[in-house]
Structure formats: C-alpha cells, structure tokens
N, C-alpha and C positions, 0 to 999 in steps of 0.2 A: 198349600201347607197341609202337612197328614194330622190327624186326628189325634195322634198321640201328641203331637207338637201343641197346638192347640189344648189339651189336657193338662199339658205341665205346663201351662202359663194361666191357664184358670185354677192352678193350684198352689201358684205364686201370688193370685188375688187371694184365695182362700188362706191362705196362710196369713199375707195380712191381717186380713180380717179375723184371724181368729188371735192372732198377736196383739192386735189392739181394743180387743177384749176382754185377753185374757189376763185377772187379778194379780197371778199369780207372778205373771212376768213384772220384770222391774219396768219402772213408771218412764225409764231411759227407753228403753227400746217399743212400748206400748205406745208412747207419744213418736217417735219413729215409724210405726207401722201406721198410727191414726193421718200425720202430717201424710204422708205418700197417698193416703186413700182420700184424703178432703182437699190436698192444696195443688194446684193447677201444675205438674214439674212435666218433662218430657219421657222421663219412664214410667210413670203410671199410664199414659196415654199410648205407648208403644206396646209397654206388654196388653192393655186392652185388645190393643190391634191385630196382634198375634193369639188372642187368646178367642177372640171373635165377637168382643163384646162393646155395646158400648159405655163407654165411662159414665155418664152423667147415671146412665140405668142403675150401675154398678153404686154408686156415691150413693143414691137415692135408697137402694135397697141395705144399704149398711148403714144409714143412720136411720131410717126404720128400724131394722135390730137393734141399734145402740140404745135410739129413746125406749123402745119397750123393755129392756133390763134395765135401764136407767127408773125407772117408774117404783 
C-alpha cells in the first residue's frame, strides 16, 4: 500500500476522533464517531489495517485523551 493511502485512512481515524470530541458537533453524530472508535464493528478494524495501525493502540490512546478533557 503507498504512503498516501495509508495517510487518508489515518485521517479517517483522526477525524473520528476529533468528531467525538468535538462539543460543538451534535450529540447524534459524536456518539456515532465514539460508538465506531470503542465498539468492536468490522470497519474500524479494516480501516486500522489499511491505515497501519493497531486498534486496541488506537482505542487506548483516545480514551486517554477523552479522560483527560473529561477531568
């Protein structure tokens, strides 16, 4: 896979994660991005694949973030 492919699937992570952060968005589509990032489906586990990373790292490291704005 080329480097840019791999880019725009860690920016398909990224974007979650910043959708289910983010306040401003509505609380429909925030709990949409959180559900995809915490709960076990078969495309969050694909685009990890393709993105080159792995899932539990990724889970782990975003609710880290979450708790420490949560605080």
């Amino acid at each position: 896979m080329y480097d840019g492919e791999k880019k725009l699937w860690l920016e398909v992570i990224n974007m979650a994660i910043s959708d289910a952060m983010n306040k401003r968005l509505n609380a429909s589509n925030r709990r949409f991005a959180l559900n995809w990032l915490c709960r076990d489906n078969i495309d969050f586990f694909i685009v990890c694949d393709l993105a080159g990373v792995h899932p539990e790292a990724i889970r782990r490291g975003f609710l880290k973030i979450k708790n420490r704005k949560n605080r």
